[in-house]
C-alpha positions as CSV (number, residue, x, y, z in Angstrom):
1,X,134.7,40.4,161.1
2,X,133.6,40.6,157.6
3,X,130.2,38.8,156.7
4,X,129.6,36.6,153.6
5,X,126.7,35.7,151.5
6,X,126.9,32.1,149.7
7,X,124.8,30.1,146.7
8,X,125.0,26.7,146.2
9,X,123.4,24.8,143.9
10,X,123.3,21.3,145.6
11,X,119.9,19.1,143.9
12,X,119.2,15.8,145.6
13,X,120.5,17.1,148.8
14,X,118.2,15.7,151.6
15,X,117.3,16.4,155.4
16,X,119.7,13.8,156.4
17,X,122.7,15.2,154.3
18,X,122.4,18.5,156.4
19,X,121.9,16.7,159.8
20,X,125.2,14.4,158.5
21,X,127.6,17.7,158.6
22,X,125.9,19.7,160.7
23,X,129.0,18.8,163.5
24,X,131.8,19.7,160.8
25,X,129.4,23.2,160.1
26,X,129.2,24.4,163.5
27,X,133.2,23.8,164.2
28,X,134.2,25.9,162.0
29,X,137.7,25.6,161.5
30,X,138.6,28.8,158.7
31,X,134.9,30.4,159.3
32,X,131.9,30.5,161.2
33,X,128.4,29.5,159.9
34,X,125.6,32.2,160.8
35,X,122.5,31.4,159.3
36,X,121.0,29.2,156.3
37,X,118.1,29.4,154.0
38,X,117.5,26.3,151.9
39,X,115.2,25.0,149.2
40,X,115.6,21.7,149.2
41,X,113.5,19.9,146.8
42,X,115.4,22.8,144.1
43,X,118.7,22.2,146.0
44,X,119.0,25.7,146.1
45,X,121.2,27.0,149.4
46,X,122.1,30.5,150.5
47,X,124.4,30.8,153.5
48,X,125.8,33.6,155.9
49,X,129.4,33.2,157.2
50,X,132.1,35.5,159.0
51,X,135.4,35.1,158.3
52,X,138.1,37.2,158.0
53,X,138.6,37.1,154.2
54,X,136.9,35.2,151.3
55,X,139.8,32.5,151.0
56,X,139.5,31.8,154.7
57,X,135.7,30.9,153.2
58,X,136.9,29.0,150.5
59,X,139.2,26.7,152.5
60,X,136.4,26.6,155.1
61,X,133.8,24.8,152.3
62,X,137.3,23.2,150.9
63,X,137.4,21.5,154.5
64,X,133.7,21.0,154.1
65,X,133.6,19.6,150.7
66,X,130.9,22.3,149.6
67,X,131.2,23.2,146.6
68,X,129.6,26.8,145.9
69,X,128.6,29.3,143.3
70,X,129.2,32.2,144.7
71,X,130.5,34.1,147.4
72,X,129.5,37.8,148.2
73,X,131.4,40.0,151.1
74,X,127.9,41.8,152.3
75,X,128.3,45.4,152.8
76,X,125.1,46.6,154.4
77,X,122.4,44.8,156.5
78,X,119.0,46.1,157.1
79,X,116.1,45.0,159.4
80,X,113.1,46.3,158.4
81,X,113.5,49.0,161.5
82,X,116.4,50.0,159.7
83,X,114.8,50.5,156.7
84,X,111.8,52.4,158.3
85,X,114.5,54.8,160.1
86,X,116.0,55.6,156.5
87,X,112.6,56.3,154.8
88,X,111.9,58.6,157.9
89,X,115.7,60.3,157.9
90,X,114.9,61.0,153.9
91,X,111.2,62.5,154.5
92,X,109.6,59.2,152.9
């Protein structure tokens, strides 16, 4: 299932909010929730979802009442053993 990178830009958002729709996150209805990284006193949010399209997404934050900023299908991931095995397979 395809992966997707989000940004929103949510200031004022507090501990509380998240712990609030944390329930309505993990059901995901149209997509399912994988990981966040959060700033929170910027209100700066970047998520990873699967779903099977980006307007499965969309309706999914719809549902959520999440607005975003962007949405990015992601094409590669890397760990940092990947990375080393592609330095190694180019004679880095």
């Amino acid at each position: 299932m395809p992966r997707f990178v989000t940004i929103h830009l949510a200031p004022g958002l507090s501990r509380e909010e998240f712990a609030q729709t944390a329930p309505a996150v993990l059901e995901g209805r149209h997509a399912q929730f994988q990981q966040m990284f959060a700033n929170v006193l910027e209100g700066f949010i970047v998520s990873v979802y699967e779903a099977a399209d980006r307007a499965a997404l969309e309706r999914e934050f719809e549902r959520l009442g999440f607005p975003f900023q962007e949405i990015h299908e992601i094409q590669v991931a890397l760990t940092p053993d990947d990375l080393r095995r592609m330095v190694a397979g180019h004679g880095g």
